[in-house]
Steps between C-alpha positions, in 0.01 A plus 500: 500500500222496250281204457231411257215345495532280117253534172370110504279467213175352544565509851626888659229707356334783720285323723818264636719859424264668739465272777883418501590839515258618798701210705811745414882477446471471118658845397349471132330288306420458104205370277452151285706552241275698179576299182589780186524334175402744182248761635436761722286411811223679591492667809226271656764226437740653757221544747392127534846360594594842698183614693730659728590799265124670570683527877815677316652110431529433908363220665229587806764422727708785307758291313671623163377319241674432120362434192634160338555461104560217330579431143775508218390808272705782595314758339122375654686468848625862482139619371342290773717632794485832374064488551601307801685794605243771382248286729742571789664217511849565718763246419454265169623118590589274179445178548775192376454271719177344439583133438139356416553306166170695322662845573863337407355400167361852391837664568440662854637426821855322575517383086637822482799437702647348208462825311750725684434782221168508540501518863660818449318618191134459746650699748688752328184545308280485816714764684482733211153521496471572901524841661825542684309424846378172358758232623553169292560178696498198387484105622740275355575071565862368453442419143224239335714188445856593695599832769788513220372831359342657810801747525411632111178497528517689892720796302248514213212576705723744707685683184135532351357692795402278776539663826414175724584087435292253665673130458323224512822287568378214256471403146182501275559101503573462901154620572378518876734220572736559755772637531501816427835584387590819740836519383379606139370807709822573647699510149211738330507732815895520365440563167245799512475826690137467567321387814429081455214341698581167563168233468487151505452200757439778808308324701563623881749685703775270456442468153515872441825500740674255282375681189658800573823394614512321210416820295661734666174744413254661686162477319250232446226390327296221668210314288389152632693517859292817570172378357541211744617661767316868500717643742781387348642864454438614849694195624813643256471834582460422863821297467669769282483722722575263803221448679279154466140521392227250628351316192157469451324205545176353321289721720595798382539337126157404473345868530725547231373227247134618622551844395656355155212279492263806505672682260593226231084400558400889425738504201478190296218242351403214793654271207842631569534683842492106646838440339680846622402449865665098441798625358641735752369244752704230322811755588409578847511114571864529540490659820164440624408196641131693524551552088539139477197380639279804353648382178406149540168617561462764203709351250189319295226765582371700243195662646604867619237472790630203649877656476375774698364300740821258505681839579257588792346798317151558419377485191632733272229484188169468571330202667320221240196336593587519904744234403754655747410425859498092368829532360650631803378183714604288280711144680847601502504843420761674666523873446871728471470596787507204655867426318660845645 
């Protein structure tokens, strides 16, 4: 069994890549998706979403990484992979699945599903340009408006060259909403000869026990359930393999978000590292009663010292005006660790 940790745009980039990852479980994981449209990228373009590839494309916990293209060119995706390639990149992922309306409306992501042809002209194209030890996967949805052509478009992406499916068992138009359509899985699984990850709606345990007797496969892909939950895969594989695994609660959560915290604060503007840390936290809510009331605390606070005291760290840039010590006796302030 094989599961995978899923390329959320805007959301699964390497700071949430590397933290998820050291928790463990997640057997490979892949970038944002890289948007190709009529030019060759420069090198440095590769870098920013894939920092990873200086530390030969693994995470720091050692997972695999892949490289994530997405576009409707089949000639400037087969240049693109190929530098990917030369750059060391080890499998090439092709991304139609991407259901955001902006991306729909230049031609990229799931729009393409009504395209079978193209599906396998990018890919054909794509694995032409690879060396032989360069696998091409790529992640598919059931179709945009119906699951009616998921079959075609499943053997197009597998007759071009893809070595790997991952299903996202619902349309373009379904969304996030639930369900996720499991069955859909099941039927493509039939009608290739390649492995297919099955991703969708995976929530806990029982949700991936149901999913794959559903199915019938043995490989996953988990996006929002494990983002949620970031031991997610450590509960599966500890149930895979028939043994039960303790979750972790808010306790050991929290030094998780601190150490994102940290690293989102050392790579972005204070205008937009405020907005990261409330996103995941938004997530972890789910689960964590803890997540709930740091939230409720954090949600409207845009100063990046106060969020690092709200998370019981010290400050992390440096102090203004001795402003801190007043700030941390303010009435009603309640510190993280407080909440674990």
């Amino acid at each position: 069994m094989q599961l995978a940790l899923a390329p959320m745009e805007g959301l699964v980039d390497d700071v949430l890549r590397d933290v998820l990852t050291a928790v463990g479980g997640i057997d490979w994981c892949v970038t944002e998706f890289i948007r190709v449209n009529d030019t060759l990228l420069p090198p440095a373009y590769f870098r920013k979403f894939a920092p990873e590839m200086a530390a030969g494309w693994r995470t720091r916990a050692g997972t695999p990484m892949r490289l994530q293209l997405l576009g409707s060119n089949p000639a400037c995706l087969a240049d693109n992979a190929a530098l990917a390639a030369s750059l060391g990149a080890p499998v090439i992922d092709l991304n139609f699945g991407c259901p955001a309306k902006t991306v729909n409306r230049s031609r990229g992501g799931a729009v393409l599903l009504n395209e079978p042809e193209l599906l396998h002209a990018i890919v054909s194209a794509v694995r032409k340009a690879l060396p032989a030890d360069v696998p091409v996967t790529a992640k598919m949805r059931l179709g945009y408006e119906s699951p009616d052509g998921a079959l075609d478009c499943a053997r197009a992406l597998v007759d071009g060259g893809a070595a790997q499916l991952v299903v996202h068992a619902r349309t373009k138009m379904d969304g996030y909403k639930p369900p996720a359509h499991w069955h859909w899985v099941a039927r493509v699984a039939e009608a290739v000869s390649v492995p297919v990850y099955a991703n969708g709606e995976i929530w806990s345990v029982d949700d991936w026990r149901r999913c794959r007797a559903v199915c019938g496969v043995d490989d996953f892909m988990l996006g929002r359930g494990l983002i949620s939950q970031p031991d997610l895969a450590l509960q599966i594989a500890a149930a895979r393999a028939g043994h039960d695994h303790a979750a972790m609660g808010w306790t050991e959560v929290l030094p998780l978000l601190r150490n994102f915290w940290t690293q989102c604060r050392a790579k972005l503007p204070p205008q937009y590292a405020p907005g990261r840390l409330k996103q995941w936290l938004a997530l972890l809510t789910r689960n964590y009663p803890g997540a709930t009331a740091l939230f409720a605390q954090v949600r409207s606070e845009r100063d990046c010292e106060r969020l690092d005291a709200l998370l019981g760290l010290p400050s992390l840039s440096p102090a203004r005006s001795g402003d801190l010590l007043p700030r941390h006796t303010e009435p009603g302030f309640e510190p993280a660790a407080a909440l674990a």
